[in-house]
mmCIF file of the N, C-alpha and C atoms, coordinates in Angstrom:
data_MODEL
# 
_entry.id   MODEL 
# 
loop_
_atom_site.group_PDB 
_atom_site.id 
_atom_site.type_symbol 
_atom_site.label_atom_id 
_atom_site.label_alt_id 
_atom_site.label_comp_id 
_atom_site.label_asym_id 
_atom_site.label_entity_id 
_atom_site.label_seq_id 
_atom_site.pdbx_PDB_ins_code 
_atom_site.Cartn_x 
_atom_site.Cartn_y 
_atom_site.Cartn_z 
_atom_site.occupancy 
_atom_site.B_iso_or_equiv 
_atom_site.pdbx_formal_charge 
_atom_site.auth_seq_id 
_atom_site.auth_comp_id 
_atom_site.auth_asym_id 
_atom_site.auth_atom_id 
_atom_site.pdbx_PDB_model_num 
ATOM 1   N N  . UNK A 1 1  ? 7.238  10.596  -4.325  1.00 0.00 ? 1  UNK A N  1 
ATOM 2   C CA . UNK A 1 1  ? 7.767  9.265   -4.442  1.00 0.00 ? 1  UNK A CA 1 
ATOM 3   C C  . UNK A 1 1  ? 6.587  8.309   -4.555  1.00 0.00 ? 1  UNK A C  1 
ATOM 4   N N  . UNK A 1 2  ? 6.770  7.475   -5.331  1.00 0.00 ? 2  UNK A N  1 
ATOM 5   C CA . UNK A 1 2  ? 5.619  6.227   -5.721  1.00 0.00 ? 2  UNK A CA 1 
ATOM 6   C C  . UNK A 1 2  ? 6.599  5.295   -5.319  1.00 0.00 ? 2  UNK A C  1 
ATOM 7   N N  . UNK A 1 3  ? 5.799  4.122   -4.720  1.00 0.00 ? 3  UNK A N  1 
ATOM 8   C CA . UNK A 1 3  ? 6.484  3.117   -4.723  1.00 0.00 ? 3  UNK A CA 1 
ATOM 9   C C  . UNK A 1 3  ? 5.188  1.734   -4.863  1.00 0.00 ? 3  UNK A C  1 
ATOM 10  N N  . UNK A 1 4  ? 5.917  0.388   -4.873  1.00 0.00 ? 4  UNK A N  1 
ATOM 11  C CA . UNK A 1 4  ? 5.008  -0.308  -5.083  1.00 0.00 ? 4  UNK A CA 1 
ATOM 12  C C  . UNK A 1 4  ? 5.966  -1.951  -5.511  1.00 0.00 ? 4  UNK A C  1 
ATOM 13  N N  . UNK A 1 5  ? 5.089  -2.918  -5.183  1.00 0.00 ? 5  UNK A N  1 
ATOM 14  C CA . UNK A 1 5  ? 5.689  -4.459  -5.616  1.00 0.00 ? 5  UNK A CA 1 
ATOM 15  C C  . UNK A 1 5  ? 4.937  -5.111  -7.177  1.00 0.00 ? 5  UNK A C  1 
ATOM 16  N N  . UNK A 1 6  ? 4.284  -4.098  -7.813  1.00 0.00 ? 6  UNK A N  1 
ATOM 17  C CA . UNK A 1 6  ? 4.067  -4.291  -9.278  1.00 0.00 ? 6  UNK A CA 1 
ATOM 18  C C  . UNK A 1 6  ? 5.019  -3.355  -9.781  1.00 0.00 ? 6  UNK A C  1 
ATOM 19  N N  . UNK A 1 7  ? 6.224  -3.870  -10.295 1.00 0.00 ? 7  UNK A N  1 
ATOM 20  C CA . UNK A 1 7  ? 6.464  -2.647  -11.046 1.00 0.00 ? 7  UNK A CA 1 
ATOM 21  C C  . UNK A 1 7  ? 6.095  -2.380  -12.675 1.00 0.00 ? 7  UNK A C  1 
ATOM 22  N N  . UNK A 1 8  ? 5.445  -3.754  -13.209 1.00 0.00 ? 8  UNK A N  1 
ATOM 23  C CA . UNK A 1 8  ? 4.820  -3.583  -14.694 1.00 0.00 ? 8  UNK A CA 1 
ATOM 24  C C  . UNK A 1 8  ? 3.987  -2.235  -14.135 1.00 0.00 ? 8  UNK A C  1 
ATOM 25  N N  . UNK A 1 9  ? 3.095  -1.999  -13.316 1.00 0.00 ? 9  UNK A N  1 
ATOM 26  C CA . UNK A 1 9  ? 2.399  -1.161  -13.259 1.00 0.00 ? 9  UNK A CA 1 
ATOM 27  C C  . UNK A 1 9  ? 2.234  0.233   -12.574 1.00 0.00 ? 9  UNK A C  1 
ATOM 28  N N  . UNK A 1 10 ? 3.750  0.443   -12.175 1.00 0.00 ? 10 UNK A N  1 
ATOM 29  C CA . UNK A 1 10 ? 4.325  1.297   -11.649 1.00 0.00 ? 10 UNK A CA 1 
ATOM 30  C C  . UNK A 1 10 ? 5.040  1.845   -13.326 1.00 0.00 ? 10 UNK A C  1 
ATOM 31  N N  . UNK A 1 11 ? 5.561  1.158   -14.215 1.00 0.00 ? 11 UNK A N  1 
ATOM 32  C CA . UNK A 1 11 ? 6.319  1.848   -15.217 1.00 0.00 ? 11 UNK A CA 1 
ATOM 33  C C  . UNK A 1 11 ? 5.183  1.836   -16.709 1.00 0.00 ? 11 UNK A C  1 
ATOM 34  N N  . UNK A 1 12 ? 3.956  1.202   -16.249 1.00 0.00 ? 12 UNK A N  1 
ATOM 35  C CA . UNK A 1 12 ? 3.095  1.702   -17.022 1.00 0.00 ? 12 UNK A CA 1 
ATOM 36  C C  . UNK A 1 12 ? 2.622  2.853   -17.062 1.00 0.00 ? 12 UNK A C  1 
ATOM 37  N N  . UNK A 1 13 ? 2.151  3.260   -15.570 1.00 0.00 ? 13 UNK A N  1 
ATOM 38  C CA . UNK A 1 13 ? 1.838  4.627   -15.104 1.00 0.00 ? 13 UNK A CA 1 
ATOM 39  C C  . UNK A 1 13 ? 2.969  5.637   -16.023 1.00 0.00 ? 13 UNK A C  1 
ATOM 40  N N  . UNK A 1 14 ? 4.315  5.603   -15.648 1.00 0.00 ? 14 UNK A N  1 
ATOM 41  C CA . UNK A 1 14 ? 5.028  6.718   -15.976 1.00 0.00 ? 14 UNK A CA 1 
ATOM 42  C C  . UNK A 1 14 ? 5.951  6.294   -17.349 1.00 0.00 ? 14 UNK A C  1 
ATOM 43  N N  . UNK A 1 15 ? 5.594  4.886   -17.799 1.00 0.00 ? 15 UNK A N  1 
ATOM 44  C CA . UNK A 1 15 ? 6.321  5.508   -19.265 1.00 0.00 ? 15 UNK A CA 1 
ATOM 45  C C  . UNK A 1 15 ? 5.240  4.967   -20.742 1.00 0.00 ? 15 UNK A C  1 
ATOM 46  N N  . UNK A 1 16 ? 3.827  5.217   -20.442 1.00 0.00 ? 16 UNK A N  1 
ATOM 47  C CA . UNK A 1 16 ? 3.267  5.161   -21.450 1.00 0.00 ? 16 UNK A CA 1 
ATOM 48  C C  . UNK A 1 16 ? 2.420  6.213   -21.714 1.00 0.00 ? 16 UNK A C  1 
ATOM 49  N N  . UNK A 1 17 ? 2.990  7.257   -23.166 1.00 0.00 ? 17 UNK A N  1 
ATOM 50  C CA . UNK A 1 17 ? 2.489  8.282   -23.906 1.00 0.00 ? 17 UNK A CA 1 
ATOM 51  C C  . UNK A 1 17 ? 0.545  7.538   -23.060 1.00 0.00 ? 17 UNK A C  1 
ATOM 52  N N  . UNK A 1 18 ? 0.020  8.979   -22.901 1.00 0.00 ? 18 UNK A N  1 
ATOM 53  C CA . UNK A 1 18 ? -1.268 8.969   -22.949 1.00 0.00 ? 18 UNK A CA 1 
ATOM 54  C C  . UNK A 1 18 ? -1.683 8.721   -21.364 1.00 0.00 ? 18 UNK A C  1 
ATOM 55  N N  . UNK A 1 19 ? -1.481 8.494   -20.720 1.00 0.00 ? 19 UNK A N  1 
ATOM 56  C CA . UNK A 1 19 ? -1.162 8.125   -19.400 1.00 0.00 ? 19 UNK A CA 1 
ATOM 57  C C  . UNK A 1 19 ? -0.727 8.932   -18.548 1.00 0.00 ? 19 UNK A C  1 
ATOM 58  N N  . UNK A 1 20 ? -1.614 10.252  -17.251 1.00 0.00 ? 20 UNK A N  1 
ATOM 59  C CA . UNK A 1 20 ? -1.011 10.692  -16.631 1.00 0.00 ? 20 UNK A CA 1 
ATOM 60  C C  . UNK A 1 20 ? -0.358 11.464  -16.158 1.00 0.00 ? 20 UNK A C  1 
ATOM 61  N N  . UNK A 1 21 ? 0.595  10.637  -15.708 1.00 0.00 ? 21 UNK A N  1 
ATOM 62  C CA . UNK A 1 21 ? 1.989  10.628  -14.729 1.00 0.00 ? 21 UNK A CA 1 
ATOM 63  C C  . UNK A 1 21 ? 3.120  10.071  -16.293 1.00 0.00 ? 21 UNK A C  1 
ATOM 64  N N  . UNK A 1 22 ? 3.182  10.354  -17.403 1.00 0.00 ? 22 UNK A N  1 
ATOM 65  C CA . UNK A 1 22 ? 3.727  10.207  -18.010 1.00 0.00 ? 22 UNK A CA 1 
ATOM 66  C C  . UNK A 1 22 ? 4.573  11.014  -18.172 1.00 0.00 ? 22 UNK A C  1 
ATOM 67  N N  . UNK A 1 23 ? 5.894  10.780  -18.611 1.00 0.00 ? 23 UNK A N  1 
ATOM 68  C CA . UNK A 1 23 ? 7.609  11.056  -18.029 1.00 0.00 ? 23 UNK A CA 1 
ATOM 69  C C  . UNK A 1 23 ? 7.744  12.011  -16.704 1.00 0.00 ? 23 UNK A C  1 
ATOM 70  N N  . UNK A 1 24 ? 6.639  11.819  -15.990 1.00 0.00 ? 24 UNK A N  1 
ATOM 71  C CA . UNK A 1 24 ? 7.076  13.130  -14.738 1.00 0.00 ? 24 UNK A CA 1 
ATOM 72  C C  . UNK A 1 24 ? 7.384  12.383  -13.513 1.00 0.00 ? 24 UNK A C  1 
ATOM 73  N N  . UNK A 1 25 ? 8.509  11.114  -13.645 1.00 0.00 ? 25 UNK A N  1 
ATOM 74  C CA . UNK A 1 25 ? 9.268  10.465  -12.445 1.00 0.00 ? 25 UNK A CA 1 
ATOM 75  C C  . UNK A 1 25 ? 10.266 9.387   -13.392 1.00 0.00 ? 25 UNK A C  1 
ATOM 76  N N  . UNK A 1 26 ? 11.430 9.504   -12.533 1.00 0.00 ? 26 UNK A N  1 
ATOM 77  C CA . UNK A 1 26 ? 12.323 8.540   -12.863 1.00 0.00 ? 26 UNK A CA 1 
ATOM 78  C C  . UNK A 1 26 ? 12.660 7.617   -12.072 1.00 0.00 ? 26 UNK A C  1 
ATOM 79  N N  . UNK A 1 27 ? 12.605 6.292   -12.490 1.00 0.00 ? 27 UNK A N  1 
ATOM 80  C CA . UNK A 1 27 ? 12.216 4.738   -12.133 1.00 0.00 ? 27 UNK A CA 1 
ATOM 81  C C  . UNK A 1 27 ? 13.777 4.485   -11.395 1.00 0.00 ? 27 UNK A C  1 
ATOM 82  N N  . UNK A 1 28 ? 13.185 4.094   -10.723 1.00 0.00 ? 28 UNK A N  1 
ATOM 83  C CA . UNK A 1 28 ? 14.719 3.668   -9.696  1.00 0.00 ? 28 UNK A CA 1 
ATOM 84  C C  . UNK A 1 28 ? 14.600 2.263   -8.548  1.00 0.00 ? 28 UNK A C  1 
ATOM 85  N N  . UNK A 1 29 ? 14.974 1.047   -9.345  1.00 0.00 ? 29 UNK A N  1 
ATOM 86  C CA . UNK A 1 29 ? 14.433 -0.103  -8.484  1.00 0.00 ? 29 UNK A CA 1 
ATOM 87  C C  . UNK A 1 29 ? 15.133 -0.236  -7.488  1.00 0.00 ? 29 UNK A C  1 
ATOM 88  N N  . UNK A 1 30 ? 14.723 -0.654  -6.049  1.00 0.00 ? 30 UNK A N  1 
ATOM 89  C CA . UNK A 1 30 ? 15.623 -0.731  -4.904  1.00 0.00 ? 30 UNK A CA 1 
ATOM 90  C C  . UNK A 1 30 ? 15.790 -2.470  -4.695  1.00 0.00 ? 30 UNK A C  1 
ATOM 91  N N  . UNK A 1 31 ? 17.071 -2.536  -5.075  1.00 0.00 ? 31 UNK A N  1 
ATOM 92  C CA . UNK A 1 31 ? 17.695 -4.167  -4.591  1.00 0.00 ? 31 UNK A CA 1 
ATOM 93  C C  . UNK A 1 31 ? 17.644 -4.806  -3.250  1.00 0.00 ? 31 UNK A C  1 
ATOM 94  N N  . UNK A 1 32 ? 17.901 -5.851  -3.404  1.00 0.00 ? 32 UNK A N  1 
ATOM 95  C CA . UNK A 1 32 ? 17.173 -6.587  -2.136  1.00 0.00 ? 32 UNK A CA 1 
ATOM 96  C C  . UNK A 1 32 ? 19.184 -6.502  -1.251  1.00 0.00 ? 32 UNK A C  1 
ATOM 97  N N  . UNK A 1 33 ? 18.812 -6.073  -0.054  1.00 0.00 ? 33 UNK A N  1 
ATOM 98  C CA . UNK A 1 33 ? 19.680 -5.722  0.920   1.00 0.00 ? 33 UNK A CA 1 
ATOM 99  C C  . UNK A 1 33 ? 21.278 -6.946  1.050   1.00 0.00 ? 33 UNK A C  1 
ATOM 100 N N  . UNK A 1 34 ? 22.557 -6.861  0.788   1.00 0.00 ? 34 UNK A N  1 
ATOM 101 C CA . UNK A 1 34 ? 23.298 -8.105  0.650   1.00 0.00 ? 34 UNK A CA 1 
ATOM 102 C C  . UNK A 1 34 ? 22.649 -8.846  2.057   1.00 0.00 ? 34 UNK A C  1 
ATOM 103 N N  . UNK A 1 35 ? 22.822 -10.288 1.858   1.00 0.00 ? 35 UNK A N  1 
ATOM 104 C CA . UNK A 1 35 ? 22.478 -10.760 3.675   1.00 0.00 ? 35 UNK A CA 1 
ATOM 105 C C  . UNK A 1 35 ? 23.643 -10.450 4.569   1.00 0.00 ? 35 UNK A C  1 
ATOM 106 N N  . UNK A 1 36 ? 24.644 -10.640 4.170   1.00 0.00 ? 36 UNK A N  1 
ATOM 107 C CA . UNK A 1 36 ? 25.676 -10.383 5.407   1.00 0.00 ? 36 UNK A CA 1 
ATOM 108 C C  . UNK A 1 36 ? 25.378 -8.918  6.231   1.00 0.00 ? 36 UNK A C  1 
ATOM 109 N N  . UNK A 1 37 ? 25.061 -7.785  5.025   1.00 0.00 ? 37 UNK A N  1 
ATOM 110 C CA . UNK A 1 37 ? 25.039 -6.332  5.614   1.00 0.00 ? 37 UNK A CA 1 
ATOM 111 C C  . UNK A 1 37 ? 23.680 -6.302  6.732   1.00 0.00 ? 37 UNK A C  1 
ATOM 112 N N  . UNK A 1 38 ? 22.763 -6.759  5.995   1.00 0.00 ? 38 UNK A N  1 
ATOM 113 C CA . UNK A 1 38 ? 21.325 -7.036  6.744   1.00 0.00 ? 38 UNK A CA 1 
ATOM 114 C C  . UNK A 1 38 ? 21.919 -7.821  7.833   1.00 0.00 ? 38 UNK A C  1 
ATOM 115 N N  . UNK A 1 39 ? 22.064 -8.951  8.232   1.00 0.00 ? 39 UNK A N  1 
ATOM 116 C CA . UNK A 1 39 ? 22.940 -10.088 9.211   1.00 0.00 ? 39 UNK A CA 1 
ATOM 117 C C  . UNK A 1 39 ? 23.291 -9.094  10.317  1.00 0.00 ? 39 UNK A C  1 
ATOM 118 N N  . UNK A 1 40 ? 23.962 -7.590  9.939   1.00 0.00 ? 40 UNK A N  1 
ATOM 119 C CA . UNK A 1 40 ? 24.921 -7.168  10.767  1.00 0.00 ? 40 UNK A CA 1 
ATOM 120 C C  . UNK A 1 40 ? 23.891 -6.273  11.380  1.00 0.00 ? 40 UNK A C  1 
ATOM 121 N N  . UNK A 1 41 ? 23.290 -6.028  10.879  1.00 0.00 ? 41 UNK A N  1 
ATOM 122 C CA . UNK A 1 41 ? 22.400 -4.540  10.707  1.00 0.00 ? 41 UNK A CA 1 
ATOM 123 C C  . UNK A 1 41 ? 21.113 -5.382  12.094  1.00 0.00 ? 41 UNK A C  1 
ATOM 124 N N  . UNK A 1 42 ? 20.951 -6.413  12.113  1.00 0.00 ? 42 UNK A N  1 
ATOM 125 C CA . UNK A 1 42 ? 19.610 -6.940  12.533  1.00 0.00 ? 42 UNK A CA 1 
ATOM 126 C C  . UNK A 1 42 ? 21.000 -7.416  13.847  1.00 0.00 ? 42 UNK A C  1 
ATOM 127 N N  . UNK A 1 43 ? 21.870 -7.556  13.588  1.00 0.00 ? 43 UNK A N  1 
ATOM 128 C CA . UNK A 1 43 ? 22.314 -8.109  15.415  1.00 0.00 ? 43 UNK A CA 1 
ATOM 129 C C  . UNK A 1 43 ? 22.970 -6.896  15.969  1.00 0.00 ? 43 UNK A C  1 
ATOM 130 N N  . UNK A 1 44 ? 23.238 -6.179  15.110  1.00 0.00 ? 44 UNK A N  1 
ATOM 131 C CA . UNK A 1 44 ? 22.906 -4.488  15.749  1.00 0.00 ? 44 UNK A CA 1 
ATOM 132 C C  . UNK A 1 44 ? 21.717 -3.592  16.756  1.00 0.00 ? 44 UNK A C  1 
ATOM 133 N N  . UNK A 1 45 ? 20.362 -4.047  16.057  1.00 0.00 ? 45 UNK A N  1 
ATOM 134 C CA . UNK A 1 45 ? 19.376 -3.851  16.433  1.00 0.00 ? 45 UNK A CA 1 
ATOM 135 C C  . UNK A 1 45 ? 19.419 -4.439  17.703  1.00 0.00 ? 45 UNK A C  1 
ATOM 136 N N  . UNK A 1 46 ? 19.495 -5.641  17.760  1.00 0.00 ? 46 UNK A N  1 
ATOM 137 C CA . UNK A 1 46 ? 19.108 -6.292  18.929  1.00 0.00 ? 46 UNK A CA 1 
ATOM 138 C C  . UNK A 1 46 ? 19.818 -5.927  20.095  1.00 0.00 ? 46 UNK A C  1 
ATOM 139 N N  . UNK A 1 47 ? 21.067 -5.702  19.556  1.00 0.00 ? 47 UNK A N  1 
ATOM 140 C CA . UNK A 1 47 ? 22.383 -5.657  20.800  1.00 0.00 ? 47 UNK A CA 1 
ATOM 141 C C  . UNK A 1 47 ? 21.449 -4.178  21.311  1.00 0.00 ? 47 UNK A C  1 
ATOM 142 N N  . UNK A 1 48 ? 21.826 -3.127  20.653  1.00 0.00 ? 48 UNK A N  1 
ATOM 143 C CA . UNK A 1 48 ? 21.430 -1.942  21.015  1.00 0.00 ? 48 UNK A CA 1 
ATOM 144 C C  . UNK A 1 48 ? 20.081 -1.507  22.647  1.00 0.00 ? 48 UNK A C  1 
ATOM 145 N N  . UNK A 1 49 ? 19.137 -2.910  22.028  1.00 0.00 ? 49 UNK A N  1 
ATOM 146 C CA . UNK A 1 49 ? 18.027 -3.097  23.181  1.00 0.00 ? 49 UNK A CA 1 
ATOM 147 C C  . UNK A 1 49 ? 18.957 -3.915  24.482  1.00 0.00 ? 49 UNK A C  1 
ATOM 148 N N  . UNK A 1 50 ? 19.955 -4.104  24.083  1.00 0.00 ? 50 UNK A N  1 
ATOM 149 C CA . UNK A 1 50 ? 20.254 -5.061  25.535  1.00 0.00 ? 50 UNK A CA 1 
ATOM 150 C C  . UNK A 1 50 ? 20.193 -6.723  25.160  1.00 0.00 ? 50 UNK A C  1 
ATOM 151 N N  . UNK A 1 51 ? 19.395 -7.003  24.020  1.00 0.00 ? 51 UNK A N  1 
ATOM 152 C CA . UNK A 1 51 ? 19.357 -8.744  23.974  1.00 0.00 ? 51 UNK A CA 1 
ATOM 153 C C  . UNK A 1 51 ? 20.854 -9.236  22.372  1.00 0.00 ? 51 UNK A C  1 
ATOM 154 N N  . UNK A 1 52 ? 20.886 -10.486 22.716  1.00 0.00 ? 52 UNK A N  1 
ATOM 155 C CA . UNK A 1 52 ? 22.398 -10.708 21.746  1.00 0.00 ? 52 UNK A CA 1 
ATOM 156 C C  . UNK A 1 52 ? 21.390 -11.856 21.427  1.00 0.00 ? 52 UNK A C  1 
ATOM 157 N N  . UNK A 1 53 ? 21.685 -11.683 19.922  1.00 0.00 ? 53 UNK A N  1 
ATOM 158 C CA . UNK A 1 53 ? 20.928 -12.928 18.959  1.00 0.00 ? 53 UNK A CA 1 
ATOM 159 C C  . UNK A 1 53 ? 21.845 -14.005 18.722  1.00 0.00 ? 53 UNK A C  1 
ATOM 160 N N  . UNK A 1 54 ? 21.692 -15.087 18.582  1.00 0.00 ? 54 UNK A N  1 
ATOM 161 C CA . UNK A 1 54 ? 22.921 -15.794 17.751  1.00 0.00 ? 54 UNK A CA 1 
ATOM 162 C C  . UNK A 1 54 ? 22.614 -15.455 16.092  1.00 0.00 ? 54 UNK A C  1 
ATOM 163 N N  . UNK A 1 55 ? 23.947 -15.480 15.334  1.00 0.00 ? 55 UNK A N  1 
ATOM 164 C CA . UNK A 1 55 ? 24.317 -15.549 14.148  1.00 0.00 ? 55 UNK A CA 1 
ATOM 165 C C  . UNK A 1 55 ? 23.505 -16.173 13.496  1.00 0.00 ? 55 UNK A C  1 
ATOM 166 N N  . UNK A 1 56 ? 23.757 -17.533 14.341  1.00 0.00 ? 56 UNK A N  1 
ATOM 167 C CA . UNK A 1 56 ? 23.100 -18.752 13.373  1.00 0.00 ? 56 UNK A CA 1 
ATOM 168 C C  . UNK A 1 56 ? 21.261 -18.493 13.217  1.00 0.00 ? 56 UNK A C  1 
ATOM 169 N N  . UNK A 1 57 ? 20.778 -17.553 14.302  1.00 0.00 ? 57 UNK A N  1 
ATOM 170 C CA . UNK A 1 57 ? 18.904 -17.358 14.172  1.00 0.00 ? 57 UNK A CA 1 
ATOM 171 C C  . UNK A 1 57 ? 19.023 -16.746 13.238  1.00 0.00 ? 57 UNK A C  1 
ATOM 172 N N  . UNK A 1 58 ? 19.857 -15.605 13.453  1.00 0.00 ? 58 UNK A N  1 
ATOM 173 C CA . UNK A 1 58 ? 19.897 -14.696 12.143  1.00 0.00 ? 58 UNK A CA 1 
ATOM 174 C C  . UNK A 1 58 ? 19.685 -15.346 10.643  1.00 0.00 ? 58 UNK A C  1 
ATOM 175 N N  . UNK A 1 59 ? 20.903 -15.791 10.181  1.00 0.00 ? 59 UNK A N  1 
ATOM 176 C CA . UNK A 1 59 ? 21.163 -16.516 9.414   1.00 0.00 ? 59 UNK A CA 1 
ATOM 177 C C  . UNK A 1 59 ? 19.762 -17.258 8.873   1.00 0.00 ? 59 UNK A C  1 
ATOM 178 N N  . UNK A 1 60 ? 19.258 -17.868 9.673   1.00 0.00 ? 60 UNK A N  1 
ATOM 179 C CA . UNK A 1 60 ? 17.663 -18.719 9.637   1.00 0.00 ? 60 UNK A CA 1 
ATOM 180 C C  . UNK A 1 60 ? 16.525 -18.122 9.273   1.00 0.00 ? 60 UNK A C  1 
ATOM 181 N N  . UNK A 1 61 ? 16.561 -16.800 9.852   1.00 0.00 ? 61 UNK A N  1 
ATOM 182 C CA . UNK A 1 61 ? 15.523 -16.129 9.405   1.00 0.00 ? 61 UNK A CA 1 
ATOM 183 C C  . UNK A 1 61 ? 16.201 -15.359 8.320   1.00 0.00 ? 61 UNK A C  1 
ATOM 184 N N  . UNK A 1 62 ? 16.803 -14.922 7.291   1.00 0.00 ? 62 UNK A N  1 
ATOM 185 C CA . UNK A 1 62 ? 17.071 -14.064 6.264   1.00 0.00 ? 62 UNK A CA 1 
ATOM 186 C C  . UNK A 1 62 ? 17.026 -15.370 5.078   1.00 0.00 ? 62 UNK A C  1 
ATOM 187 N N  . UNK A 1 63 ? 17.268 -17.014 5.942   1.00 0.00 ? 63 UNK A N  1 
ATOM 188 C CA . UNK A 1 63 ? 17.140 -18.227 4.496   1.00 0.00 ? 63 UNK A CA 1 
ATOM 189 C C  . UNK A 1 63 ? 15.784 -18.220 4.373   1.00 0.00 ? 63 UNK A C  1 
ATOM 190 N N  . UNK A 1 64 ? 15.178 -18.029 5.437   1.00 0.00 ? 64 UNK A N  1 
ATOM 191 C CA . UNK A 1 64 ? 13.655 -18.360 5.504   1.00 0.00 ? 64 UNK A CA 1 
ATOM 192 C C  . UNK A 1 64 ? 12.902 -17.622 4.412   1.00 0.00 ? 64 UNK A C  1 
ATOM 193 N N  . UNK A 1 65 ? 13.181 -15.918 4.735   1.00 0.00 ? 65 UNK A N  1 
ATOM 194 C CA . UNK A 1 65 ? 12.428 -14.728 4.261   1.00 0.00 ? 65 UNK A CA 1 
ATOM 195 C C  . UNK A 1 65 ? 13.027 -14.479 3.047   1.00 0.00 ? 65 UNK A C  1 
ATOM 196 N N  . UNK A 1 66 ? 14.205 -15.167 2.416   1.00 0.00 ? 66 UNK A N  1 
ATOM 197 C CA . UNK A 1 66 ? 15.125 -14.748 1.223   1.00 0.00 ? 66 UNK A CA 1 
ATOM 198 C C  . UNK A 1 66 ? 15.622 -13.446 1.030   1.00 0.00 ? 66 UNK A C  1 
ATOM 199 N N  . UNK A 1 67 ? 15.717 -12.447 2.796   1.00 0.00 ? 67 UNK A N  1 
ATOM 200 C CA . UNK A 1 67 ? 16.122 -11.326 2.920   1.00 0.00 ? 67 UNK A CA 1 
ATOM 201 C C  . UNK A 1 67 ? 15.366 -10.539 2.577   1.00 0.00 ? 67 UNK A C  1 
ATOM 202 N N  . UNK A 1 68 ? 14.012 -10.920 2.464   1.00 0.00 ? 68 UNK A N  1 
ATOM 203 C CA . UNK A 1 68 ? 12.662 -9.993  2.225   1.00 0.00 ? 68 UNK A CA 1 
ATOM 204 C C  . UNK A 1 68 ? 12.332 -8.958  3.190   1.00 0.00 ? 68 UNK A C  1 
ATOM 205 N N  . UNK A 1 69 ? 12.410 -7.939  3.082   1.00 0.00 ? 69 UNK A N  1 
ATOM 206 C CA . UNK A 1 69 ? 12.573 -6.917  3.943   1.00 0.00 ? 69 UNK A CA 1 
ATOM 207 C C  . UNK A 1 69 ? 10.692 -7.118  5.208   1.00 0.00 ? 69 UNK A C  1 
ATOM 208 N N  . UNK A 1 70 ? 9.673  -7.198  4.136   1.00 0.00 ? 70 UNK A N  1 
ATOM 209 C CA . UNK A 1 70 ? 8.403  -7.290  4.816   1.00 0.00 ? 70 UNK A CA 1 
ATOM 210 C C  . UNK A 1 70 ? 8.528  -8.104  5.792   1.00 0.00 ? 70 UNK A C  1 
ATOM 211 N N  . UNK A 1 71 ? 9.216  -9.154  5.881   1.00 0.00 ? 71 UNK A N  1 
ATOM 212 C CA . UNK A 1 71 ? 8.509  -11.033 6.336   1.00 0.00 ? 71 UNK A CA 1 
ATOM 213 C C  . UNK A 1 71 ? 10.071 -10.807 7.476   1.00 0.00 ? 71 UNK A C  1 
ATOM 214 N N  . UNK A 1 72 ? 10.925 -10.666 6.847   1.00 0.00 ? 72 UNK A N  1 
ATOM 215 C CA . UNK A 1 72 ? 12.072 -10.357 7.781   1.00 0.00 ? 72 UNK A CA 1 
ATOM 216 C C  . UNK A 1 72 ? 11.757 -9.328  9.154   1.00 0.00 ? 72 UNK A C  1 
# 
């Protein structure tokens, strides 16, 4: 598995003749998480330790990070 936040240069690697890693992987972009599912998923987490988030922090931090998985 390759992964990476260039993907010009992730699909240069594997789809240009002369190059490589040429056709030996198939490109599969991973979408950014819906917020509600993430929302649920992150006051899951928390509950699980014992602490209860409000909605609304939640909510604040996924407008903040635009549901960016790193920064989130």
């Amino acid at each position: 598995m390759f992964s990476g936040s260039k993907a010009h240069i992730l699909q240069d690697m594997f789809e240009s003749p002369g190059k490589s890693f040429y056709k030996s992987a198939l490109m599969f972009e991973l979408r950014k998480i819906p917020k509600l599912l993430y929302a649920r998923f992150i006051a899951h987490m928390f509950k699980k330790t014992g602490i209860t988030i409000p909605d609304d922090i939640v909510d604040q931090v996924l407008t903040r990070t635009d549901s960016h998985t790193y920064y989130t």
